[in-house]
BAFI-3210 file (N, C-alpha, C; in Angstrom, 3 decimals, decimal comma, padded with zeros to 6 digits):
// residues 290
n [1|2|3|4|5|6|7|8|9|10|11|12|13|14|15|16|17|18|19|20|21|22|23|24|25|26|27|28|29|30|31|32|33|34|35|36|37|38|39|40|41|42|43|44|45|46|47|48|49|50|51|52|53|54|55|56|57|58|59|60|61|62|63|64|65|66|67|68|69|70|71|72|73|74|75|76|77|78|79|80|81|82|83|84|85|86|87|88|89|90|91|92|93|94|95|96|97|98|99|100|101|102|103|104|105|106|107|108|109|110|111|112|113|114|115|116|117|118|119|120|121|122|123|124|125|126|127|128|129|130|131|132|133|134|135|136|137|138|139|140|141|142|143|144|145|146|147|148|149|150|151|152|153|154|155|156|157|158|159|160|161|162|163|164|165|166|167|168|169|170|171|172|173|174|175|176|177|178|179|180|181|182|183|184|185|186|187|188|189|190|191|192|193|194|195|196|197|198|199|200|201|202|203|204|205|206|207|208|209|210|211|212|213|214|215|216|217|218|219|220|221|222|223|224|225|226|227|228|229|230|231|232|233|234|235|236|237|238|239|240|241|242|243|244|245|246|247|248|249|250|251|252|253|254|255|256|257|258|259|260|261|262|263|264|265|266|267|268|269|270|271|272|273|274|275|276|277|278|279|280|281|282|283|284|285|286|287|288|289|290]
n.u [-061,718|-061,003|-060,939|-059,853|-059,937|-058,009|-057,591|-056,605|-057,554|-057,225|-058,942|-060,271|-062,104|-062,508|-061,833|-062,601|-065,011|-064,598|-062,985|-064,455|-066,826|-065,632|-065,020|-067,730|-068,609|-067,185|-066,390|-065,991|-066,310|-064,765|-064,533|-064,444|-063,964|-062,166|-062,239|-060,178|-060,712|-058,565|-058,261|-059,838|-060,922|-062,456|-064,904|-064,622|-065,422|-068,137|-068,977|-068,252|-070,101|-072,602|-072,628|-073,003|-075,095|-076,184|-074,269|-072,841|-070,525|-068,340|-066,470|-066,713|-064,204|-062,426|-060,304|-058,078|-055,149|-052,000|-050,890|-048,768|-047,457|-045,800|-045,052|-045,537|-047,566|-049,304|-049,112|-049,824|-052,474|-053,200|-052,398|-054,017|-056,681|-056,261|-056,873|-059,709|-059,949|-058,970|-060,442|-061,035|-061,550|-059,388|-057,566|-056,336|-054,692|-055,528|-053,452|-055,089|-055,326|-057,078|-057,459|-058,059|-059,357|-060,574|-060,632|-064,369|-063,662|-061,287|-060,255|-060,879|-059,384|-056,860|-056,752|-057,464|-054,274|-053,003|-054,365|-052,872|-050,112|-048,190|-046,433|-046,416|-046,553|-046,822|-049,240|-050,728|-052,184|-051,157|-050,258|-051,325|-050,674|-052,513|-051,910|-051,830|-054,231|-054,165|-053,639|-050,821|-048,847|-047,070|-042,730|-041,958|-040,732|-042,123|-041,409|-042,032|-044,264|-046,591|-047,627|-049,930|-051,841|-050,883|-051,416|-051,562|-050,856|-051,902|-049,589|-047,354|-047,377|-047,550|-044,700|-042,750|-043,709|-045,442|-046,121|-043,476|-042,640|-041,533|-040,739|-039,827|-041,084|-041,400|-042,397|-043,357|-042,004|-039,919|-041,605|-042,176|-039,449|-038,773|-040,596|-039,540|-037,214|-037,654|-038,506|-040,334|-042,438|-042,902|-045,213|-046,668|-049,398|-049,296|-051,710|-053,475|-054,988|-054,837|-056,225|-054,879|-055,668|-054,690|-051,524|-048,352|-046,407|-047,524|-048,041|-045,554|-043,861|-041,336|-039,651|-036,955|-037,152|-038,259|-036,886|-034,424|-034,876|-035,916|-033,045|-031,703|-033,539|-032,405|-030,135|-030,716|-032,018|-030,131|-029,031|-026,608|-023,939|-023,645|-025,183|-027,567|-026,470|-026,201|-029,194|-030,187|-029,059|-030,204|-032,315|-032,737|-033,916|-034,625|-034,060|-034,808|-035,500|-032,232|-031,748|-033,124|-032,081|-029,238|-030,214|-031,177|-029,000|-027,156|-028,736|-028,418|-025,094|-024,879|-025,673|-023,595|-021,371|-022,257|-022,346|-025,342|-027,341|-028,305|-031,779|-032,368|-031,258|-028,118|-028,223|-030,825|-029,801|-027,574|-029,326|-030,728|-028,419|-027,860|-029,713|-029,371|-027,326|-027,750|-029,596|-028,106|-026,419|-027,682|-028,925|-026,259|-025,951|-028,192|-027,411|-024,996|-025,682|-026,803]
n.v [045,716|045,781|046,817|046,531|048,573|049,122|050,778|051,520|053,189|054,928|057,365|059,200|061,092|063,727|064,004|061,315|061,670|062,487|061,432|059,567|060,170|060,740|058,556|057,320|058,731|057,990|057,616|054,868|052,728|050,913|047,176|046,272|047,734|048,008|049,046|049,719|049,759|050,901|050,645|052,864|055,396|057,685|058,737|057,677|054,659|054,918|056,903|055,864|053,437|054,664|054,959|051,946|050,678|051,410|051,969|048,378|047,830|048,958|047,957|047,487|047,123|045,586|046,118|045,532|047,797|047,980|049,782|051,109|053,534|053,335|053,446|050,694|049,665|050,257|049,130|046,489|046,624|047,253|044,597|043,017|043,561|042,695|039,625|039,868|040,149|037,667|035,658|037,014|038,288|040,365|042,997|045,409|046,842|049,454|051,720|053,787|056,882|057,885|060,291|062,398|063,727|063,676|063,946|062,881|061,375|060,233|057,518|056,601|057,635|056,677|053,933|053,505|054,377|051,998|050,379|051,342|050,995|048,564|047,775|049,271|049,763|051,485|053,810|057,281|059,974|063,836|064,985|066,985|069,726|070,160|073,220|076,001|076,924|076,423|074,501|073,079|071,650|068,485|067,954|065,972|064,292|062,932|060,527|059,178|058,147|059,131|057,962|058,315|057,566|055,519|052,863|050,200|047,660|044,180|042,105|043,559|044,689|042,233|041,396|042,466|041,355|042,759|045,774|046,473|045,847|048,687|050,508|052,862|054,405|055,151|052,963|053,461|054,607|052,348|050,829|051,726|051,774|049,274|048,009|049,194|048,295|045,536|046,300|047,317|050,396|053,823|055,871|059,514|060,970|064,361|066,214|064,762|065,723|065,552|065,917|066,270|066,398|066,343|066,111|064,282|064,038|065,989|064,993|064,513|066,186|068,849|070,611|070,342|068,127|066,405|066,689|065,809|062,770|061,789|062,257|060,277|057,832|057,560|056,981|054,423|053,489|053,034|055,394|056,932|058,788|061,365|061,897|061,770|064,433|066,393|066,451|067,231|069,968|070,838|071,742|074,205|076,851|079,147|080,658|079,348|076,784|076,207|075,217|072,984|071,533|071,355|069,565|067,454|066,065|065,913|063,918|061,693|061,340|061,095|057,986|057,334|057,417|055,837|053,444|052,501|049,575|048,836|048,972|047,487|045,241|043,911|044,241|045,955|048,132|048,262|049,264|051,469|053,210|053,017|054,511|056,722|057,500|058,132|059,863|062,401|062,111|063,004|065,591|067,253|066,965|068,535|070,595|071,276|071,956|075,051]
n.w [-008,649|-004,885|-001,530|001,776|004,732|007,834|010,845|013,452|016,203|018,967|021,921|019,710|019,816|019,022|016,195|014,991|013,469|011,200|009,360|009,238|007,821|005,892|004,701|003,885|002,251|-000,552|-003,950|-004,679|-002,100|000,426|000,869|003,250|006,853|008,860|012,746|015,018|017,945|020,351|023,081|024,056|026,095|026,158|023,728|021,597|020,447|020,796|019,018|016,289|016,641|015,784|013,262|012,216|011,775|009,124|007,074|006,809|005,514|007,557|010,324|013,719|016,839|019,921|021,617|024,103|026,069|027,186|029,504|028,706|026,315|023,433|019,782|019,062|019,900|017,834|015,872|016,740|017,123|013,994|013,420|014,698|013,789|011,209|011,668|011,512|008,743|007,654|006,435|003,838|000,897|-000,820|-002,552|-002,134|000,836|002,927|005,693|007,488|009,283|012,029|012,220|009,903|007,022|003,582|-000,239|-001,730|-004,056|-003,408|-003,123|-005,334|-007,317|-006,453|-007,042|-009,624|-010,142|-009,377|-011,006|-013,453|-012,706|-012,377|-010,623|-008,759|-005,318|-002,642|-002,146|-001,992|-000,803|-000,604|002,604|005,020|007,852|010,354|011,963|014,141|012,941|010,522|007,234|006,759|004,430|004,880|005,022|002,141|000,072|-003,080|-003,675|-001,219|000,897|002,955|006,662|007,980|005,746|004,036|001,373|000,547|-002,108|-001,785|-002,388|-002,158|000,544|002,154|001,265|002,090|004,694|006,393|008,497|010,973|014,090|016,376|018,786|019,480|016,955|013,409|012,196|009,599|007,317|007,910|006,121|003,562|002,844|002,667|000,741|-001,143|-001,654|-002,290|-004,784|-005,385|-006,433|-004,647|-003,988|-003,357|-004,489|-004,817|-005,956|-004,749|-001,757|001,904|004,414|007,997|011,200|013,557|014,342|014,367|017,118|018,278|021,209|022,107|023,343|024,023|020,885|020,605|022,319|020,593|017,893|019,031|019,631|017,268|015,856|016,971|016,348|013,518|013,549|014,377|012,426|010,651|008,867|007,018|008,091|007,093|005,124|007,700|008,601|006,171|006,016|008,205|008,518|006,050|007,242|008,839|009,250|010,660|014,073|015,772|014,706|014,565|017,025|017,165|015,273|016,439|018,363|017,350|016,045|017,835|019,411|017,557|017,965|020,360|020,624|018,785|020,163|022,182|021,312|020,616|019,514|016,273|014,682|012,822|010,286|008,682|005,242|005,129|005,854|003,933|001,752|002,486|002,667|000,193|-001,259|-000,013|-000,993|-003,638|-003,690|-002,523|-004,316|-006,742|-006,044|-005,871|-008,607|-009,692|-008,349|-008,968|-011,947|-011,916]
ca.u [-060,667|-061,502|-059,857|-060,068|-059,015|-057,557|-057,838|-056,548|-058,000|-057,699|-059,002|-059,620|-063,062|-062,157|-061,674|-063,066|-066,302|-064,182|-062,476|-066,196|-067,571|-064,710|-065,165|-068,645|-068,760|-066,242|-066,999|-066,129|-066,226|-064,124|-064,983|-064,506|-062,912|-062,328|-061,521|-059,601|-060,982|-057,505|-058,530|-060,194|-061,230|-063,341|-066,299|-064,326|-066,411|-069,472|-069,709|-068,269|-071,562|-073,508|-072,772|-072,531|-076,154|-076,248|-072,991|-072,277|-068,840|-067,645|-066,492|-065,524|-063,516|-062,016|-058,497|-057,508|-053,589|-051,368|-050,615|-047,232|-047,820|-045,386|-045,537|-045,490|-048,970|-050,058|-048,854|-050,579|-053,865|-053,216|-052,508|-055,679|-057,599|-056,252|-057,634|-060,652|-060,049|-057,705|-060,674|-061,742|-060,369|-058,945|-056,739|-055,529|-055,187|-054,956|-053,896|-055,837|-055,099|-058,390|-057,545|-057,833|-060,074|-060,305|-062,073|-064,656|-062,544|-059,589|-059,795|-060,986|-057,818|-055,529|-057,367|-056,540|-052,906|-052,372|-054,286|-051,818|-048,496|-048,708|-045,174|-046,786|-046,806|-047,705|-049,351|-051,426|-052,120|-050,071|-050,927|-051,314|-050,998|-053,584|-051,036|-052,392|-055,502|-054,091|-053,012|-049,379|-048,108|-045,851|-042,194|-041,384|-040,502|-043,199|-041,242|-042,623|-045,759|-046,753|-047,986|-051,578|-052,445|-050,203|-052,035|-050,667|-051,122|-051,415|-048,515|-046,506|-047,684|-046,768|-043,472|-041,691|-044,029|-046,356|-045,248|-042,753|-042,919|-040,547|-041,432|-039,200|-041,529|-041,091|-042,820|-044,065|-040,668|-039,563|-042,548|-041,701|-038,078|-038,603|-041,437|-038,641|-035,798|-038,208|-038,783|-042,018|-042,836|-043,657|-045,735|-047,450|-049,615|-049,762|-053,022|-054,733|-054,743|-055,120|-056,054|-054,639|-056,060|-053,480|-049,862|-047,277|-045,497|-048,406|-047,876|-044,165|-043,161|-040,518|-039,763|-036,125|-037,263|-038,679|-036,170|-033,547|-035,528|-035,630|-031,377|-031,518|-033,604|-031,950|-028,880|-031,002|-032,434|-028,994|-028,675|-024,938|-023,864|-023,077|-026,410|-027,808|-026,369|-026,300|-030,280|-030,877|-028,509|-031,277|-033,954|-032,691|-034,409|-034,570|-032,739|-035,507|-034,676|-031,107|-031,525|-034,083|-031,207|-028,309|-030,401|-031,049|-027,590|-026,850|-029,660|-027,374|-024,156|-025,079|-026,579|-022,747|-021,058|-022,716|-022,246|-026,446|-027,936|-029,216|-032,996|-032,663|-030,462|-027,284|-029,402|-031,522|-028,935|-026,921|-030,247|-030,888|-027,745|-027,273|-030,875|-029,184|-025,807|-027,815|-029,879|-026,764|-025,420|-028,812|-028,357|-024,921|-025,463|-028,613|-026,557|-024,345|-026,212|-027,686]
ca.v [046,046|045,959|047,386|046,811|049,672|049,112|051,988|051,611|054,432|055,511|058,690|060,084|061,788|065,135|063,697|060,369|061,448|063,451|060,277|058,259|060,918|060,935|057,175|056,401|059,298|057,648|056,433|053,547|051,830|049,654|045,641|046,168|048,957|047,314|050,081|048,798|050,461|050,469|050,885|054,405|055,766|058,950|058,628|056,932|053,757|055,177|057,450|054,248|052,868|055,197|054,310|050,465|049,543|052,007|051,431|047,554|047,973|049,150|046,839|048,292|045,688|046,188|045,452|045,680|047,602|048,281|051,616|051,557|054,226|053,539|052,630|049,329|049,611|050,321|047,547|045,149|047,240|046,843|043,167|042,680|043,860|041,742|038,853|039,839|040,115|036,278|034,808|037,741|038,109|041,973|043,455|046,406|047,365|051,085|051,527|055,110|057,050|058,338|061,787|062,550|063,634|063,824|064,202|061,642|060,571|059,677|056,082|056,008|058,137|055,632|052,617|053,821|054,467|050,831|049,649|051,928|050,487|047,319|047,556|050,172|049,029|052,100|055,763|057,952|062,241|064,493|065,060|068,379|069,014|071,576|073,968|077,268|076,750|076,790|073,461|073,072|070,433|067,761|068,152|065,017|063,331|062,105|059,049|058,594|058,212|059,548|056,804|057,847|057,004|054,129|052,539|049,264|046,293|043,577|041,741|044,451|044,317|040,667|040,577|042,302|040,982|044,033|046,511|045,868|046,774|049,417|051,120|054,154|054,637|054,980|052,208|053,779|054,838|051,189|049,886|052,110|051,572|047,903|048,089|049,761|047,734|044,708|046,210|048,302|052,165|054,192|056,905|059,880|062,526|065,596|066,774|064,740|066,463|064,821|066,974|065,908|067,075|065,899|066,360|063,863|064,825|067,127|064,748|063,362|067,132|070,200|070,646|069,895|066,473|065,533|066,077|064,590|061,332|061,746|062,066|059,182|056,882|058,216|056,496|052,965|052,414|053,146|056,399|057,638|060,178|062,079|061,820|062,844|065,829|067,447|066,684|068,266|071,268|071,339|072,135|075,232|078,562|080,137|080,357|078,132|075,742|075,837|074,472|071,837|070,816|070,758|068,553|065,744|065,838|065,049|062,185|060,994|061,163|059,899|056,862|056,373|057,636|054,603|052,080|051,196|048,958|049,182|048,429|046,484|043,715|045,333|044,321|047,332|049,403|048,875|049,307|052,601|054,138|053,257|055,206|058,281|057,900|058,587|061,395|063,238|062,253|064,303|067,017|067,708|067,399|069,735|072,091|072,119|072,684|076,122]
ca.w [-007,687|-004,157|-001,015|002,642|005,579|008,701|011,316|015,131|017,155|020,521|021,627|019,125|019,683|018,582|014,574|013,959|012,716|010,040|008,965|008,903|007,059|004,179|004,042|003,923|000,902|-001,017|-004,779|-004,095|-000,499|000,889|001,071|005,104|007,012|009,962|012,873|016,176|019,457|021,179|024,827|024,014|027,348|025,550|023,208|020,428|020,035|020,649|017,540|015,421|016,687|015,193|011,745|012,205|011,006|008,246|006,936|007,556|005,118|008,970|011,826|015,001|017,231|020,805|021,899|025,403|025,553|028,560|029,691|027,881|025,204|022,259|018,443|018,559|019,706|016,680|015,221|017,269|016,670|013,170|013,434|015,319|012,670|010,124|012,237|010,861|007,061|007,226|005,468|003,124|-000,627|-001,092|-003,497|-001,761|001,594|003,685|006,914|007,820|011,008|012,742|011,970|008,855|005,845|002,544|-000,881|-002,037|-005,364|-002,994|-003,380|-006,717|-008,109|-006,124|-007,430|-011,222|-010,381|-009,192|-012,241|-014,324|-012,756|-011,636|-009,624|-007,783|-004,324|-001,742|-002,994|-000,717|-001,072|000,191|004,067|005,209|009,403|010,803|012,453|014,329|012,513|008,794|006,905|006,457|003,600|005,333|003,908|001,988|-001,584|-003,626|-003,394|000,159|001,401|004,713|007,668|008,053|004,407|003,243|000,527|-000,351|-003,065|-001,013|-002,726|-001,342|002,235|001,823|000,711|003,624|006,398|006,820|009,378|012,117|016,082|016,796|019,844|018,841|015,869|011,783|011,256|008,138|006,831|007,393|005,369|002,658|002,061|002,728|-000,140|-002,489|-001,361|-002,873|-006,152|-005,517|-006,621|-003,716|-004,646|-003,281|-005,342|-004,795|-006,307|-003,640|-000,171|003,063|005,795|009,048|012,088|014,885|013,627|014,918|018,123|019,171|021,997|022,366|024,327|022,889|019,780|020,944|022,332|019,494|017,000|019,572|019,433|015,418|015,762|017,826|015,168|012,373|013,660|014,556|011,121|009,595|007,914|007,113|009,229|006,382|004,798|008,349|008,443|005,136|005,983|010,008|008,262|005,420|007,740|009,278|008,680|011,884|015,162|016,327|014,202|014,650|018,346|016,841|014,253|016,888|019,004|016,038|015,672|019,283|019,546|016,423|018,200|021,429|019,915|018,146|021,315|023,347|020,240|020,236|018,066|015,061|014,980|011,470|009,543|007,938|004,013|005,074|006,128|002,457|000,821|003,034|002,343|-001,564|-001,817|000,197|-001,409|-005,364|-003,760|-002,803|-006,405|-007,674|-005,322|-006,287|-009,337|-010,300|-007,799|-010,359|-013,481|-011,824]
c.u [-061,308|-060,481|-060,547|-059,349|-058,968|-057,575|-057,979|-056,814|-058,218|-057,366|-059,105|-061,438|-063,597|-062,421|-061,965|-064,003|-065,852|-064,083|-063,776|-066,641|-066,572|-064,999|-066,352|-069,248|-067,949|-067,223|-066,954|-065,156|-065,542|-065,300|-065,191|-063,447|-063,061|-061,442|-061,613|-059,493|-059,755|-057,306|-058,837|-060,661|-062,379|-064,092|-066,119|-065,355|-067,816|-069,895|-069,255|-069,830|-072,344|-073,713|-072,931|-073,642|-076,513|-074,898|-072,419|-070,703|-068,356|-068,261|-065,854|-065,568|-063,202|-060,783|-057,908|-055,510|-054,010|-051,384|-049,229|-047,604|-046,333|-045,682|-045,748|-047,081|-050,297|-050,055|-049,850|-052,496|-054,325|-053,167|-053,688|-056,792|-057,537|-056,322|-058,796|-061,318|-059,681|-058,568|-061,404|-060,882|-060,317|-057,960|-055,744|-055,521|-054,175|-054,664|-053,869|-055,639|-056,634|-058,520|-057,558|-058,855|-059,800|-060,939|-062,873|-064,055|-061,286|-059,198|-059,977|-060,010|-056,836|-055,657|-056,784|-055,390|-052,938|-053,040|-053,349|-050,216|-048,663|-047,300|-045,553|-047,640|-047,298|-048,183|-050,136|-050,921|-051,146|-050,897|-050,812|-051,723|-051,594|-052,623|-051,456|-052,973|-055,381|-053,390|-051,726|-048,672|-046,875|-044,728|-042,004|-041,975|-041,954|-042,801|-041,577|-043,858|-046,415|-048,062|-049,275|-052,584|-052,443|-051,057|-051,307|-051,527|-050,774|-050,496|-047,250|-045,846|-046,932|-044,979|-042,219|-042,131|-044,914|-045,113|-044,887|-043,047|-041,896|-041,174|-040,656|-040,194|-040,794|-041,441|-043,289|-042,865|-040,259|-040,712|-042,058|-040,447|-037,898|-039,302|-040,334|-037,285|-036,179|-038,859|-040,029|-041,486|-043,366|-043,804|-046,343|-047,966|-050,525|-050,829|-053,970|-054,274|-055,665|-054,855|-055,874|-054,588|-055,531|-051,970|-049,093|-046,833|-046,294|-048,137|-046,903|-043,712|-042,410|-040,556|-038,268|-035,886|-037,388|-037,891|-034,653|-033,882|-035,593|-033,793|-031,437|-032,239|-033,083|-030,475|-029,471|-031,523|-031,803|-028,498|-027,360|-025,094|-023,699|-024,312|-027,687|-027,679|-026,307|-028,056|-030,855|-030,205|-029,370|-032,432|-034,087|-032,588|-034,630|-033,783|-033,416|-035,207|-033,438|-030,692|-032,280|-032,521|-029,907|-028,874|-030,759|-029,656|-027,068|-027,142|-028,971|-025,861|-023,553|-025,301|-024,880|-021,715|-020,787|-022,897|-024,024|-026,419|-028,707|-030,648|-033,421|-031,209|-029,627|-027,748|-030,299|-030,895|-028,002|-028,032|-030,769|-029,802|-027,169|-028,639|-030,111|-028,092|-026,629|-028,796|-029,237|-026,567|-026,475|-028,995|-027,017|-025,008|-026,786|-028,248|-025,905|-024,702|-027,212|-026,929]
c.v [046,395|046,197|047,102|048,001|049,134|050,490|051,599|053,248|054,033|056,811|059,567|060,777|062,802|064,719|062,731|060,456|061,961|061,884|059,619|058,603|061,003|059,131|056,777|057,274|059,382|057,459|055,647|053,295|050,721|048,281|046,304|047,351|048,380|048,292|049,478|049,959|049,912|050,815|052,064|054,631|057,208|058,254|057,873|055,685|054,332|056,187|056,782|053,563|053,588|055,603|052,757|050,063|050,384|051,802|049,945|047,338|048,152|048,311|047,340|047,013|046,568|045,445|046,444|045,952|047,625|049,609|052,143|052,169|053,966|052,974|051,491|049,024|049,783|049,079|046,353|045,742|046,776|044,832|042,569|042,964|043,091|040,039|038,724|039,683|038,635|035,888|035,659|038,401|039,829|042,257|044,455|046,528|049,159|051,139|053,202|055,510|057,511|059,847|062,526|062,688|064,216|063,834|062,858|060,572|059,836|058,575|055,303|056,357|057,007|054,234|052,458|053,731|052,880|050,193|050,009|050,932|049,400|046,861|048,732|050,007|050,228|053,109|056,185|059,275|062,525|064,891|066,371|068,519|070,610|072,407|075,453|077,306|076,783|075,105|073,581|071,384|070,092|068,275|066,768|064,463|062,898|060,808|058,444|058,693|058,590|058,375|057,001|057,476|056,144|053,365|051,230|048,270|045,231|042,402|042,035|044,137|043,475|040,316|041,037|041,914|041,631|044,928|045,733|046,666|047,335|049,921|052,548|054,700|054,413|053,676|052,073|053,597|053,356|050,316|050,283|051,943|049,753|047,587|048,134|048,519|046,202|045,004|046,818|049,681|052,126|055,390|058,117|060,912|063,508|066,423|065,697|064,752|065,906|065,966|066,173|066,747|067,350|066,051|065,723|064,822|065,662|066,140|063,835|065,363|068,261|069,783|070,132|068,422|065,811|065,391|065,662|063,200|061,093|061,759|060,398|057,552|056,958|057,289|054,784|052,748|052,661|054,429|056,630|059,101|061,211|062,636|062,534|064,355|066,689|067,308|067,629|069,637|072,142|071,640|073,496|076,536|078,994|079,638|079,635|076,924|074,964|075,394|073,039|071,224|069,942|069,280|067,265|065,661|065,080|063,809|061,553|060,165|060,094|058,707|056,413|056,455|056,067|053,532|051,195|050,762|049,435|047,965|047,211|045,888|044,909|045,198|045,633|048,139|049,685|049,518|051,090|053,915|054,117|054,309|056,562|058,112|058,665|059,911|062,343|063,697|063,097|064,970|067,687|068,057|068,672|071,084|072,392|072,687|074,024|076,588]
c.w [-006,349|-003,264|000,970|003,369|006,822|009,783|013,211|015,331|018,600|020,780|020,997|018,580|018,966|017,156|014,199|013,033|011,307|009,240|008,453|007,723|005,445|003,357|003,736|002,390|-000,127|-002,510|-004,902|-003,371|-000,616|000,793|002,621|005,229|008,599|011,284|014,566|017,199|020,104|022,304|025,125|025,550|027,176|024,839|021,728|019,635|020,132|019,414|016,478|015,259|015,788|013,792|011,245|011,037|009,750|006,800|007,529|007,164|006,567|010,569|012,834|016,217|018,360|020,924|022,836|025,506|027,185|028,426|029,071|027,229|024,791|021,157|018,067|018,865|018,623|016,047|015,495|017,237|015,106|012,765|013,632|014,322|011,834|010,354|011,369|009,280|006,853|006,123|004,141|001,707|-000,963|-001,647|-002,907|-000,078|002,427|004,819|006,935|008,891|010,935|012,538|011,018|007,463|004,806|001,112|-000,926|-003,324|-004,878|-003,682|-004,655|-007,509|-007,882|-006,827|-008,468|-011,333|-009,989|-010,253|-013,605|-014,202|-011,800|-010,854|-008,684|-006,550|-003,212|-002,799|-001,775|-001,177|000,213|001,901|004,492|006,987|009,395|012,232|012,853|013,343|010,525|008,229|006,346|005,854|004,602|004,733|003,841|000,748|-002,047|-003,456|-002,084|000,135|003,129|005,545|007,750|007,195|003,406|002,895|000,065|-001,316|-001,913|-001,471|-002,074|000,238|002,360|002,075|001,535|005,103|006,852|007,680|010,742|013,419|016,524|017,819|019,847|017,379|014,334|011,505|010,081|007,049|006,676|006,324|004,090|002,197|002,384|001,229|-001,384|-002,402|-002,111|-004,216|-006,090|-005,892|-005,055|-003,829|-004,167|-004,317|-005,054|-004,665|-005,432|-002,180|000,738|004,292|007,146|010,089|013,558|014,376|014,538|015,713|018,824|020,839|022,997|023,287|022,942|021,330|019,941|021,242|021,005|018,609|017,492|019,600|018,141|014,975|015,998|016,502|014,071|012,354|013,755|013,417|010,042|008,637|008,544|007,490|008,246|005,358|005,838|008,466|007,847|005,589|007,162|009,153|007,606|006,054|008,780|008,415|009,688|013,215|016,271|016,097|014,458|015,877|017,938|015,987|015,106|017,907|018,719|016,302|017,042|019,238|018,593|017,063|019,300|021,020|019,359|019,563|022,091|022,935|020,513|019,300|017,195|015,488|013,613|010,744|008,206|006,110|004,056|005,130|004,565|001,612|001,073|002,627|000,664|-001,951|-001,126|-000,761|-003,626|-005,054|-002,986|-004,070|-006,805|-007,043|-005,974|-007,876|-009,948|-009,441|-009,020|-012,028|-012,819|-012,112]
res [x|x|x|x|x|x|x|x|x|x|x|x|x|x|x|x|x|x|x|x|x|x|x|x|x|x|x|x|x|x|x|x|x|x|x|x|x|x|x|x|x|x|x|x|x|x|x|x|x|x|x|x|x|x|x|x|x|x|x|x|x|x|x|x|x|x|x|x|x|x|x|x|x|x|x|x|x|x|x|x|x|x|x|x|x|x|x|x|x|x|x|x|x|x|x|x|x|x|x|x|x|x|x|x|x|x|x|x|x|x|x|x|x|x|x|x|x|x|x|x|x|x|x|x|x|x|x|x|x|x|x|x|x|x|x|x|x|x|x|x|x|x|x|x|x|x|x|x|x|x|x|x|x|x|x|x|x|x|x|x|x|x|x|x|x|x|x|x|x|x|x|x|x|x|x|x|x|x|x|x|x|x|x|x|x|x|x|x|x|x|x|x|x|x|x|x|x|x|x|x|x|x|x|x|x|x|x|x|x|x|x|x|x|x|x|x|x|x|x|x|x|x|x|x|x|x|x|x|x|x|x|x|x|x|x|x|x|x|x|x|x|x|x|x|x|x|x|x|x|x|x|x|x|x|x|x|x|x|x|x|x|x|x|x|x|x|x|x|x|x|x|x|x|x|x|x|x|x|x|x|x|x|x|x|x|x|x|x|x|x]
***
């Protein structure tokens, strides 16, 4: 079983060497880890270099962006990379953010689970964001997998296209419920912890912005309004919060307000809301057996 990685970086001085250092003491190494200099402007490529001839498993590539910063740039980082694998035979592949480490068994635990269940299309450890200096577990389902560790079968990958170019983000989220919506497991576990050293949004502004821009997609890749909001309601515990919650809700409203589009094909959107409409039904109902 073999596995390539994928890994756009820019900027990201501060934490790649973490990342290098989790991968190159792996038990077993990637085929290629092929890691896409995306117009770094800091010291990024240059401490890449300084594993190259020691480590040849790692290819570091350049790829000229624009100054637009959004998600879709990733995408095309990631794309660019898989340039490099077209003619190379791999079983699995990861796409890894730059920030991020983890034990050396990672990839050998994950390896096992996809020889265990062979419909088991993403997995990846739980991610943990380095928050005033203490690690703080993401919240979210085992049935998800969080974006800087997505682990796929490349069957998987495959069979919805890889990831798409949103420039609003969740490209992860759509990989994953595209994955399921085609008959895959999507898995994470637990007992392996992914320390993440940057935490989403550290550089999208408030805490208000941000989860007004999370209302706002929430409504473009189809969730029922009804499903929204029993969820922004579930996330208030303080009276911090409860300005963070009303302002999802807004970015929600506006968005139906001003009749946008949806960012995906109404097939995703039934497939999106028959998966909220049965975890309601199992909400409701182990409410009721307490």
């Amino acid at each position: 079983m073999n596995y390539i990685i994928i890994t756009p970086a820019k900027n990201e001085e501060k934490f790649i060497e973490k990342t290098i250092q989790s991968v190159i003491n792996q038990t077993i190494k990637p085929k290629l880890w092929v890691i896409v200099d995306d117009g770094s402007t800091d010291a990024t490529a240059e401490i890449v270099k300084k594993y190259l001839i020691d480590y040849p498993f790692i290819k570091l590539i350049h790829r000229e962006t624009s100054n637009e910063r959004h998600f879709g740039n990733k995408v095309y980082a990631i794309r660019r990379g898989f340039e490099e694998i077209k003619d190379i035979e791999y079983q699995f592949y990861c796409n890894l953010d730059a920030d991020v480490s983890f034990e050396s068994d990672y990839f050998e635990f994950l390896l096992k689970k996809f020889a265990e269940n062979p419909k088991l299309g993403i997995c990846g450890g739980k991610v943990y964001d380095l928050i005033n200096g203490r690690f703080v577990p993401q919240k979210y389902e085992n049935h998800s997998v969080a974006g800087p560790v997505q682990f796929f079968r490349k069957e998987c990958y495959e069979s919805f296209g890889g990831y798409q170019i949103f420039k609003s983000g969740f490209i992860d989220g759509h990989a994953e419920i595209s994955a399921r919506k085609n008959g895959w497991v999507t898995q994470t576990f637990p007992e392996l912890m992914v320390r993440h050293y940057k935490p989403a949004g550290v550089a999208k502004g408030s805490l208000w912005k941000i989860r007004y821009e999370g209302g706002k997609f929430e409504y473009k890749f189809g969730y029922s309004y009804l499903y929204h909001l029993l969820r922004t309601i579930s996330t208030i515990n303080s009276f911090r919060s409860f300005f963070g919650a009303i302002s999802c809700m807004f970015g929600y409203l506006i968005c139906v307000i001003k009749g946008d589009e949806k960012l995906v094909d109404d097939d995703f959107i039934k497939f999106v809301r028959f998966e909220q409409k049965q975890r309601l039904k199992n909400f409701l109902f182990d409410f009721t057996k307490r």
